[in-house]
C-alpha positions, 0 to 999 in steps of 0.5 A: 500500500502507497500512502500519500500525505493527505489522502491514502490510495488503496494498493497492498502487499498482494493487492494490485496498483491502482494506475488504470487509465480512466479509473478514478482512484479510491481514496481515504482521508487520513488524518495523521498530523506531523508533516515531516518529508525527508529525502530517500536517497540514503535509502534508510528514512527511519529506525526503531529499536525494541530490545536492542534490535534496530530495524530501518524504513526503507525506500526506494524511488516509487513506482506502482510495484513499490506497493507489493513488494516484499521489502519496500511495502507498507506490510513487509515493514510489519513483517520485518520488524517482528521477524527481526525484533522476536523472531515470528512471522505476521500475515493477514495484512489484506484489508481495511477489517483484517486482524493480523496474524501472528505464528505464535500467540495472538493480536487483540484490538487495544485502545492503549498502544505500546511500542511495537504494536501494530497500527491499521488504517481503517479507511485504506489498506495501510499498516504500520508500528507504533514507534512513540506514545507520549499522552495521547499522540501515537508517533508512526514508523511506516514505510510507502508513506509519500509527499504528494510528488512521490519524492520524499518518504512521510517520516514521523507522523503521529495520530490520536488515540481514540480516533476511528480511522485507526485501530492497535493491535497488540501481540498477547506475547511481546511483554513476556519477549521484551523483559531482560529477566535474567540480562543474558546477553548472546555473543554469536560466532562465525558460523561454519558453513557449507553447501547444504548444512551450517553449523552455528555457534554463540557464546551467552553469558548469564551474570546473575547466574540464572538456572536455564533450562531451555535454549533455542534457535529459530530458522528463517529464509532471507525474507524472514519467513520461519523455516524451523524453530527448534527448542531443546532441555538444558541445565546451565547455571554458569555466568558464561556457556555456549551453544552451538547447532549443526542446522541439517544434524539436529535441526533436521533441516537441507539446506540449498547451495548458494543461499541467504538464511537468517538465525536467532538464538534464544534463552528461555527462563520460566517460559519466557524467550529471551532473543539474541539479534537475528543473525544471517549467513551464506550457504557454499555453491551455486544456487540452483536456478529460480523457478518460475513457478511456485507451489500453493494453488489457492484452496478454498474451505468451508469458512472462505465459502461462506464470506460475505462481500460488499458491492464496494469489494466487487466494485474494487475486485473489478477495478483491479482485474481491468487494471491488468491491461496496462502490465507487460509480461515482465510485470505479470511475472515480476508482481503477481505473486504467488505464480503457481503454473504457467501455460503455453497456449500456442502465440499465448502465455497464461500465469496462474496466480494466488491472491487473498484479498479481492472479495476476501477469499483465496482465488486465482488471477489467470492472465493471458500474455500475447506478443508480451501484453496481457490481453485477458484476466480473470479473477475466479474462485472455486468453492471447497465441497459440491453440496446444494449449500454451495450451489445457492451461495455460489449463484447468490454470489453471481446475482451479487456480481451481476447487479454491481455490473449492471451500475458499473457498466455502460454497456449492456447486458447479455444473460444466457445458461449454456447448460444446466447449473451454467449462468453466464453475463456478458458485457459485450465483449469487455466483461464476462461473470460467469457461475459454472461447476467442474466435476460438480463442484461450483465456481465463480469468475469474472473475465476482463477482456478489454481496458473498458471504461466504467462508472467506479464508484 
């Protein structure tokens, strides 16, 4: 999500840019106070430091992808920060109603902010960290914050407390993680490395002599995504002890040649983790090459079946979708992610790709690629069961579609069933909303054959 000084235009981790031609933007006025804009060209714009980890706001000259991606986007700063600063890993930062997710524990809505917190805007989809609290002004750390030129980075704003626009999150554990408890202190060693195993080491000392029992290490991939968190019994109560992990031996975990791994030690006290800083190595050799395409179709289940949406979220599901028509093929492959297969079609090229968050439910976007422009996109969702539950939500769904359509469109409607359980609607030849069942389950999709004009509300 890009936010601009006073409005916040809607773009997110995994939802696409907003930069059609002819489509108005959606905007929400955001009132967050402190207009300070400072240059990016450091890259570095700003920094927070929560028990003695240091993690910077970075930026990068803006362009649309800016909003997706995995180190420069508003999400990917939440995200880097609780890997870094306690080692855990946070999704779900999909919409305007989302609560994060956390692998560990869980955040509740607070009306008393903390450090570290997790601040969501209501009326975009923005996220951000509490960095500051004095009395009732909440001091922002965020990233894809702009002037309205998009030259300089929005450093140091602050919002109230109590004001609807935005809501605090708090992790149940960050208290437990932020204590010094026992003032261990862990003094990493160079590692040992080779292509398929590593093996790690540190030094912790203990002054006070404190009975641990418990020690650790979490295993991450260089985007912080957890790979293996291993726990294991010991009983040390000297001021001064070493740990060490040989990462395939005891962690159980391959390595690949030629790669970027992130690790953290721990010492737990009374059930309480105490972390060292996130540490990184190299694997030796060559990296195999990357694949283009990725596991993780998107799979539907019984609770994503039954999600309500609002005609706003067609409304913006469409928008997006039309969108496509101005991306070549380097940005199909660059920013739809997760690209789970890709298929030659003679002069053409289809990507298959995941996303969660138009009309708030694991679908796939399949788009067509001919002489490197995309020239067809659909946004299709296929429900988890055949059952007459999911027949009725899925042509309710359809209904819901088509009247949102009808406002939408300037061109009018054609209905027809091409065969029994089929519905079909189509907009001459620029949008088609189709319900249909393969091996008799249901679907729904919506195909986007042009770069039509439309009425967006």
């Amino acid at each position: 999500m890009k936010m601009k000084h006073a409005a916040a235009i809607i773009c997110g981790t995994f939802v696409l840019a907003l930069a059609g031609t002819g489509l108005m933007p959606l905007e929400a006025r955001a009132d967050m106070g402190n207009y300070n804009f400072v240059s990016i060209d450091s890259g570095t714009v700003d920094s927070i430091t929560v028990n003695g980890v240091t993690v910077d706001a970075v930026y990068r000259p803006y362009d649309s992808s800016v909003n997706y991606d995995t180190t420069y986007s508003c999400a990917a700063f939440v995200k880097r920060f609780y890997s870094q600063v306690y080692g855990r890993s946070v999704s779900g930062l999909m919409t305007t109603t989302s609560i994060p997710v956390i692998d560990s524990g869980a955040f509740a809505q607070t009306n008393s902010p903390q450090v570290g917190d997790i601040i969501r805007d209501n009326e975009s989809v923005h996220w951000a960290i509490v960095k500051e609290v004095s009395g009732d002004t909440v001091t922002v750390i965020q990233q894809n914050a702009w002037n309205g030129s998009y030259t300089k980075a929005w450093v140091g704003a602050t919002i109230q407390k109590g004001d609807p626009r935005y809501s605090f999150f708090h992790w149940s554990k960050s208290t437990s993680f932020a204590q010094t408890g026992g003032n261990y202190t862990i003094h990493y060693q160079s590692p040992q490395i080779a292509e398929t195993t590593a093996v790690v080491s540190a030094k912790v000392d203990n002054p006070d002599r404190r009975q641990v029992r418990q020690v650790g290490c979490i295993l991450q991939d260089a985007a912080g995504n957890q790979i293996k968190k291993h726990v294991e019994n010991c009983d040390r109560p000297e001021s001064r002890f070493n740990m060490w992990y040989d990462i395939q031996g005891e962690l159980g975990v391959t390595l690949t040649p030629g790669t970027t791994y992130r690790y953290q030690f721990f010492v737990v006290e009374n059930g309480r983790e105490y972390p060292g800083t996130v540490q990184t190595f190299t694997t030796a050799g060559q990296a195999p090459a990357k694949e283009e395409t990725h596991e993780g179709e998107p799979k539907s289940t019984s609770e994503t079946d039954r999600v309500s949406v609002t005609d706003d979220d067609i409304n913006f599901a469409v928008a997006k979708v039309r969108e496509l028509f101005s991306w070549t093929e380097e940005d199909v492959k660059t920013c739809l992610e997760p690209i789970y297969k890709v298929s030659d079609k003679g002069n053409k090229k289809v990507y298959y790709a995941g996303v969660e968050t138009l009309m708030n439910r694991p679908a796939s976007i399949i788009v067509t690629v001919k002489n490197g422009k995309v020239t067809k996109a659909q946004w299709r969702y296929e429900y988890s069961e055949n059952s007459d539950e999911t027949m009725v939500l899925s042509e309710e769904l359809y209904q819901q579609m088509v009247d949102v359509t009808d406002h939408m469109m300037y061109t009018s409607r054609n209905s027809f069933c091409k065969e029994k359980d089929n519905l079909t609607s189509e907009y001459e030849k620029e949008l088609k909303v189709v319900r249909d069942v393969v091996d008799g389950t249901p679907y729904i999709a919506f195909t986007v054959m042009s770069a039509f004009d439309f009425n967006f509300r």
